[in-house]
C-alpha positions in Angstrom: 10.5 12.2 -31.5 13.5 13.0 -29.6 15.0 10.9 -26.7 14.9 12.0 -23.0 16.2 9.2 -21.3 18.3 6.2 -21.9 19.1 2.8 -19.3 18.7 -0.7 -18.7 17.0 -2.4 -16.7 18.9 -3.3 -13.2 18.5 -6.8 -11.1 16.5 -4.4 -7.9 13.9 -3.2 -10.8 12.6 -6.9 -11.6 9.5 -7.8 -9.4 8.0 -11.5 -8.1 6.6 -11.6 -11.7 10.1 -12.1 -13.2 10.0 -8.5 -15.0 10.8 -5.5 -14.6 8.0 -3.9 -12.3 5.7 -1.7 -13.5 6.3 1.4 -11.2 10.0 1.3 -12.9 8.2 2.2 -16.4 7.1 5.3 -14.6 10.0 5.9 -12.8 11.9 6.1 -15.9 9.5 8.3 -17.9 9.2 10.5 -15.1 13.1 11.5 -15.6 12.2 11.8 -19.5 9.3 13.9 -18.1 11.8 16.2 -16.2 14.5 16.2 -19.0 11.7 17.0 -21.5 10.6 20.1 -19.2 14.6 21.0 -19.0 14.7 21.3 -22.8 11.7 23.9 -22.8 13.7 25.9 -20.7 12.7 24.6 -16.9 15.8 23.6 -15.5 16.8 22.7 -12.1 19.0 25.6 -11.8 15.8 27.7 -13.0 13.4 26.1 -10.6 15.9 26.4 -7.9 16.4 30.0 -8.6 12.8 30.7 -9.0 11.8 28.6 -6.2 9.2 26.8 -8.1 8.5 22.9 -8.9 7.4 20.6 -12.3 4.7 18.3 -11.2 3.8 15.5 -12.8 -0.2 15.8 -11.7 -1.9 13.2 -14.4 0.6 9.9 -15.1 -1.3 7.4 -17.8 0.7 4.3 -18.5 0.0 1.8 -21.0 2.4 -1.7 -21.2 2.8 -3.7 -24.0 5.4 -6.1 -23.6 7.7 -6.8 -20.5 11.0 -5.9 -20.0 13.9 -8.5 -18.1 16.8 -7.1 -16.5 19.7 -6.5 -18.9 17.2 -5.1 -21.5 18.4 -1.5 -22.9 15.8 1.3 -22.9 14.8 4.5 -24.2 12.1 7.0 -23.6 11.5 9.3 -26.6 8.5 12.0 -26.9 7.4 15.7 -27.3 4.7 17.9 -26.8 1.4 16.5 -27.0 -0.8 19.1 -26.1 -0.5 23.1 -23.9 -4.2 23.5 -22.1 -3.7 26.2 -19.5 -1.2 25.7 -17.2 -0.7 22.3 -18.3 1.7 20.4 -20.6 0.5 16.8 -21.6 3.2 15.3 -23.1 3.2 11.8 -25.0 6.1 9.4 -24.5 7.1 5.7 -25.5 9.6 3.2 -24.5 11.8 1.1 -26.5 13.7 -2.0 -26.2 16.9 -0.5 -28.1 18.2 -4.2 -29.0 14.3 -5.1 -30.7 12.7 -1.6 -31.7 10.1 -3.2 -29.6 7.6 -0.7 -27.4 8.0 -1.4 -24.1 4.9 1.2 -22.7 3.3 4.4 -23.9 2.8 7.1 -21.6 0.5 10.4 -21.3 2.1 12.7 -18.6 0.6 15.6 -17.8 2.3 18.4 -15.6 2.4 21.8 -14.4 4.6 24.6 -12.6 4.2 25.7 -9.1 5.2 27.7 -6.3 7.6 25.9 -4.0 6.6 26.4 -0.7 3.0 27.1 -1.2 2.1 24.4 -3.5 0.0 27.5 -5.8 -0.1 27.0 -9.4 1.7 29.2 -11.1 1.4 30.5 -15.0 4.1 28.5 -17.4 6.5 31.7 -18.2 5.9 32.7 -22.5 9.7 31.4 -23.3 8.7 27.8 -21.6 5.2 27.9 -24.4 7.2 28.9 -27.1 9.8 26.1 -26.4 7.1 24.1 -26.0 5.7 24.5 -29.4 9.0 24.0 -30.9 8.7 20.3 -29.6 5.0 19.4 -30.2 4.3 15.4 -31.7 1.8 14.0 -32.8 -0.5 11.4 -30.8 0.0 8.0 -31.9 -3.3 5.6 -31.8 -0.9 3.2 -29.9 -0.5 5.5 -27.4 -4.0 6.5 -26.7 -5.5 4.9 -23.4 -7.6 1.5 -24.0 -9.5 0.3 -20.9 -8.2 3.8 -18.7 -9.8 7.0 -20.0 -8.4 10.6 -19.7 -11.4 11.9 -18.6 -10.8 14.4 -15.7 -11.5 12.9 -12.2 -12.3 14.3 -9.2 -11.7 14.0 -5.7 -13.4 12.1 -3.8 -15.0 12.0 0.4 -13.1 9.1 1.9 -16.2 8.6 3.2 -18.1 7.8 -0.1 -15.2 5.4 -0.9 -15.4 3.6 1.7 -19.5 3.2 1.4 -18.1 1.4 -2.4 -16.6 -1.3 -0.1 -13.1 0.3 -0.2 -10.7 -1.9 2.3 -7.0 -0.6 3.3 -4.7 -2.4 1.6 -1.4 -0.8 2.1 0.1 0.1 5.0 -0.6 3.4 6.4 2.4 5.3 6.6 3.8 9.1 7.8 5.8 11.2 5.5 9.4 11.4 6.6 12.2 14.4 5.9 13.9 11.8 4.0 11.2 11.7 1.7 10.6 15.3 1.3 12.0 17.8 -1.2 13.5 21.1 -0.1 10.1 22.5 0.8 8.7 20.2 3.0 6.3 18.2 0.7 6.7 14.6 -0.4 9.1 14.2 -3.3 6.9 13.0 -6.1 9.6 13.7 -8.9 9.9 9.9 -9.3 6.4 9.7 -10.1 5.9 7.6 -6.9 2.1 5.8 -6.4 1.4 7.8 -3.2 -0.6 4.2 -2.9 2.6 2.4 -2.9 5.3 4.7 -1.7 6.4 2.3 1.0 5.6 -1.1 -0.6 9.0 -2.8 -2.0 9.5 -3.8 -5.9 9.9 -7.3 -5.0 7.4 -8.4 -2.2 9.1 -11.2 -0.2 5.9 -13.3 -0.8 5.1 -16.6 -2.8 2.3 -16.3 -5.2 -0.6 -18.8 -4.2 -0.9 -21.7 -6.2 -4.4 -21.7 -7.5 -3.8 -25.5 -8.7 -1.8 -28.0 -8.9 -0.6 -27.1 -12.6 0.4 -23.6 -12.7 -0.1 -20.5 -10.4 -2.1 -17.1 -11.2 -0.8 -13.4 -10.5 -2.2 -10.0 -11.8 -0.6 -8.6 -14.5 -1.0 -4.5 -15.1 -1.5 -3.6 -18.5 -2.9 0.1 -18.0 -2.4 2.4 -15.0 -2.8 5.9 -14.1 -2.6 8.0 -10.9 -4.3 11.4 -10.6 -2.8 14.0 -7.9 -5.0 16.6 -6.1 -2.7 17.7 -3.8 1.0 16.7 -2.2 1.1 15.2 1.0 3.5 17.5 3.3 6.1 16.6 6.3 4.1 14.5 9.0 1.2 13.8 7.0 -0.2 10.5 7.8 -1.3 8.7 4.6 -3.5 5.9 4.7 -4.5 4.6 0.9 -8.0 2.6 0.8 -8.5 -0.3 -2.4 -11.3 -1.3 -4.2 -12.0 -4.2 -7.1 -14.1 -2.6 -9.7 -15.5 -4.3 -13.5 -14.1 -7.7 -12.2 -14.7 -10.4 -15.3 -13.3 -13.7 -16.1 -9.8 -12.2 -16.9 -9.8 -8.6 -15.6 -9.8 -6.3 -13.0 -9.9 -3.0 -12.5 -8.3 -1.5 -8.8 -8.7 1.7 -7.2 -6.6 3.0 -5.0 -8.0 6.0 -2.7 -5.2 7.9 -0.9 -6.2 10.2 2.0 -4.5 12.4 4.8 -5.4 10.4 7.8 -6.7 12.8 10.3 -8.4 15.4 7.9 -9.3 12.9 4.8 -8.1 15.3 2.5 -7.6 13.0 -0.7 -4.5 12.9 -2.0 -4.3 10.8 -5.3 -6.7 8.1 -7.0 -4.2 4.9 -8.2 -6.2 3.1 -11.2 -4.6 -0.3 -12.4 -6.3 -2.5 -15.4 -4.6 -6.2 -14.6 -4.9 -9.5 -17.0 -5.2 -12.6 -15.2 -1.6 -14.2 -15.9 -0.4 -17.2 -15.7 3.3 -17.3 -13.8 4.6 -20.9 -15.6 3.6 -20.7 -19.1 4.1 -16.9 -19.3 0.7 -15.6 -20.8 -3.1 -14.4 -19.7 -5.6 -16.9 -18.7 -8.6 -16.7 -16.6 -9.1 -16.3 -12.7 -10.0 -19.4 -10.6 -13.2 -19.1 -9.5 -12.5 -18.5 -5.8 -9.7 -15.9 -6.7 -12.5 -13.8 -9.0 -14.9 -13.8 -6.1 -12.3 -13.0 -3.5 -11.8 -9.7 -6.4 -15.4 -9.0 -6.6 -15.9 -9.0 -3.3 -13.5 -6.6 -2.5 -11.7 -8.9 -0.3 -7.6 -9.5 -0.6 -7.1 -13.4 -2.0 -3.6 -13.9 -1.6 -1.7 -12.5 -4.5 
């Protein structure tokens, strides 16, 4: 595997948990993502020129073991698979000082037109390139508890009727946040979701008892685009607490336009139960698993 991207991890990238947070993993494999589309020939200069855009459209992210600030990173990968117009690509992180894998990740993206958002086909240099840099697909790096299955979008009115309640705060797309065409820069591989919500949440954790205090720890995300929110677009994202058991959760989070309820993206987060003192998973507290399983927000 080759590497795309190399850093460490900075003191504004470490969350209330004490670690780095988990929308940094795919911040950072979202610049491999772009590097790795640069050495199949689609450059910036190129995009620029040919007024198109790389999207990352399916990001899968699975974490294995968490990273403090100081820590020195790399993201390494290839080709996983060409299916269309899409390139899935499989990439890992690693703690440079340990060898350790940090996360795994299954990106998926594809080329479009600029202003119109069309999908356009990947040009026959850019597939021959890509062969050149295929890997293979390591059973670590497979998805566990967050399949790969295609998903569809979905009425905000259906999710709602699930006992979907807002959880983020709604919020209209700015120019600051656009790219040169008017839509919502997403090369960071934002959560649409949580575009607006800080790394570090000026918040105590509740303390569930006297002896330690419980958080949610991700262990498997993905986020699934249907379509880019644009200048002005009002986006209000919708949450709901699915397969809730003794240690688990799984959350949904529904991102619509506002006024028209065109859906945006569908967030999925697998969290552990985690203990914030003694550093490892545990179980929820009985009124913090039926706050979860009835979609309601216990303070986290």
């Amino acid at each position: 595997m080759q590497v795309f991207f190399e850093g460490r991890v900075e003191a504004a990238e470490i969350d209330n948990l004490g670690h780095m947070n988990v929308r940094v993993y795919a911040r950072k494999a979202a610049q491999a993502t772009f590097a790795l589309g640069a050495a199949m020939g689609l450059t910036p200069a190129r995009l620029a020129k040919e007024r198109a855009v790389l999207q990352i459209e399916d990001a899968h992210t699975r974490f294995y073991r968490e990273q403090l600030e100081g820590a020195a990173l790399a993201v390494r990968g290839g080709v996983r698979l060409v299916q269309g117009d899409q390139v899935a690509l499989y990439l890992e992180m690693i703690n440079q000082a340990t060898g350790d894998i940090a996360a795994t990740f299954n990106n998926g993206f594809a080329l479009f037109d600029g202003a119109s958002r069309a999908r356009r086909r990947l040009p026959g240099d850019v597939l021959d390139a890509a062969a050149g840099l295929r890997v293979d697909w390591p059973e670590r790096g497979r998805p566990r508890s967050l399949p790969l299955d295609p998903v569809a979008p979905r009425d905000r009115q259906d999710v709602g009727a699930e006992g979907a309640f807002v959880r983020f705060p709604t919020y209209t797309v700015e120019a600051g946040e656009c790219d040169a065409y008017r839509y919502m820069d997403l090369s960071d591989a934002k959560a649409i979701a949580l575009a607006r919500m800080p790394i570090k949440i000026e918040r105590q954790h509740r303390a569930f008892r006297a002896d330690h205090r419980v958080a949610i720890a991700t262990l498997e995300s993905r986020q699934t685009l249907f379509a880019t929110p644009r200048l002005g677009d009002t986006v209000i994202s919708e949450t709901r607490h699915v397969a809730v058991t003794r240690k688990s959760v799984v959350f949904e989070h529904w991102s619509f336009e506002e006024a028209t309820g065109t859906p945006f993206s569908l967030l999925q987060q697998f969290g552990l139960a985690f203990d914030l003192d003694a550093r490892r998973a545990t179980e929820f507290p009985d009124d913090m698993r039926e706050a979860l399983a009835a979609n309601k927000r216990p303070e986290l």
